[in-house]
matplotlib code that plots the C-alpha trace (Angstrom):
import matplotlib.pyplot as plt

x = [40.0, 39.1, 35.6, 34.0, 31.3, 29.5, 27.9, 25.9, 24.4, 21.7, 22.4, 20.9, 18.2, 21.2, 24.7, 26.4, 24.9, 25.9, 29.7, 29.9, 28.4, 30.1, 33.6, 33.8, 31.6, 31.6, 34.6, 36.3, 34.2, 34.5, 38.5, 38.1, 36.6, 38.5, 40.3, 39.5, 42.2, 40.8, 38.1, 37.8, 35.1, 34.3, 32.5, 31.0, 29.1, 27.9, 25.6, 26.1, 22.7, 19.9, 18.8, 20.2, 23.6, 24.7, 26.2, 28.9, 30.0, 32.3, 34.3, 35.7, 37.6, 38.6, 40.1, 37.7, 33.8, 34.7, 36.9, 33.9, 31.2, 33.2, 33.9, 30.6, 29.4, 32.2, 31.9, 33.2, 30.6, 27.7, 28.7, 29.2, 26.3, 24.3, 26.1, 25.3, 21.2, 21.8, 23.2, 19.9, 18.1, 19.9, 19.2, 18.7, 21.6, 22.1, 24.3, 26.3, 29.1, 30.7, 33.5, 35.9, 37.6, 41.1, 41.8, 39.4, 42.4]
y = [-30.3, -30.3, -28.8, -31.4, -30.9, -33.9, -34.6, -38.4, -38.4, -40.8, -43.2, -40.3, -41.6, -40.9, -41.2, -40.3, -36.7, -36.3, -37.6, -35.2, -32.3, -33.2, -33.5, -30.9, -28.6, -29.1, -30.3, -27.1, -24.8, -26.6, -26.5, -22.9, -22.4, -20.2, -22.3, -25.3, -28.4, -31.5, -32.7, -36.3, -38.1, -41.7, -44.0, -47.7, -46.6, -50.0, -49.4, -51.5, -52.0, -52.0, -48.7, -48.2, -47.4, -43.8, -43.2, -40.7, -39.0, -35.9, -35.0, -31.4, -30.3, -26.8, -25.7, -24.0, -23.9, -20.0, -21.0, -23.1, -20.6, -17.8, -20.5, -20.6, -17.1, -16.0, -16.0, -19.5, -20.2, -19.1, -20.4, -24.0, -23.8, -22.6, -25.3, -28.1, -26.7, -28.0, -31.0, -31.4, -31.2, -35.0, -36.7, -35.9, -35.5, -35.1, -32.9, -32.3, -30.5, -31.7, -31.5, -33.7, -34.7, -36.5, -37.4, -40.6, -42.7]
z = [12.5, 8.8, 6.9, 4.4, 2.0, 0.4, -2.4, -2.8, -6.4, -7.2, -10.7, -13.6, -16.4, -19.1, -17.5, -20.4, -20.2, -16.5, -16.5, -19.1, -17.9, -14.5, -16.2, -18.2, -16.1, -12.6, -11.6, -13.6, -11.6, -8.6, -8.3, -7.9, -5.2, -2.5, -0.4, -1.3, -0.1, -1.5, -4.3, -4.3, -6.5, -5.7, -7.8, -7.3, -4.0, -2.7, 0.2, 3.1, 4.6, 2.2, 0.1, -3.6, -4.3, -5.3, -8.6, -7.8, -4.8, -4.1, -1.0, -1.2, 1.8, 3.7, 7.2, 8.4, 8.6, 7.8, 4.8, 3.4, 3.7, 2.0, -0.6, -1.0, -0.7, -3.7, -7.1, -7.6, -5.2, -6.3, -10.8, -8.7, -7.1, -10.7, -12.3, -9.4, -9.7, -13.9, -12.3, -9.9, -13.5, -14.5, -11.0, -7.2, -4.8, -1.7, 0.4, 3.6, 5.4, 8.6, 10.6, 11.3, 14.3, 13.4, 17.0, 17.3, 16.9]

ax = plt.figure().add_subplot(projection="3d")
ax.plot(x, y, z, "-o")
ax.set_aspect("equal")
plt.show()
């Protein structure tokens, strides 16, 4: 069983100023995280039943539930999470963890 935290941002007023800030940023401080297995950032979110599509979203990945909560709870936690607040300030996201169960198929 995996750990997956995700991120669905909405499309920002000036794009521009949040692939930058996300590039250059969040991603950096995101990487570090304690951890961490995976950071995957998808774009061209078409949505498949009604609703707007999202502008970006991230998939980061951990072990554990514990792993992910002491991820957060550290120091590389808490500057992401300052830095994904900054974020919030150049459109709305939304957010999730979950497990995952690999034995469906």
């Amino acid at each position: 069983m995996t750990v997956r935290f995700l991120a669905l941002y909405e499309t920002p007023a000036d794009p521009e100023a949040f692939d930058r800030r996300y590039r250059e940023a969040h991603i950096p401080l995101g990487r570090q995280l304690p951890g961490l297995r995976r950071y995957a950032v998808g774009r061209d979110v078409a949505a498949v039943r009604g609703g707007a599509p999202y502008y970006l979203v991230a998939e980061l990945e951990w072990d554990t539930m514990d792993e992910l909560r002491a991820a957060f709870a550290s120091p590389e936690g808490r500057a992401t999470a300052a830095d994904a607040a900054r974020l919030q300030e150049l459109t709305p996201v939304r957010s999730m963890i979950f497990t995952v169960d690999d034995s469906v198929m």
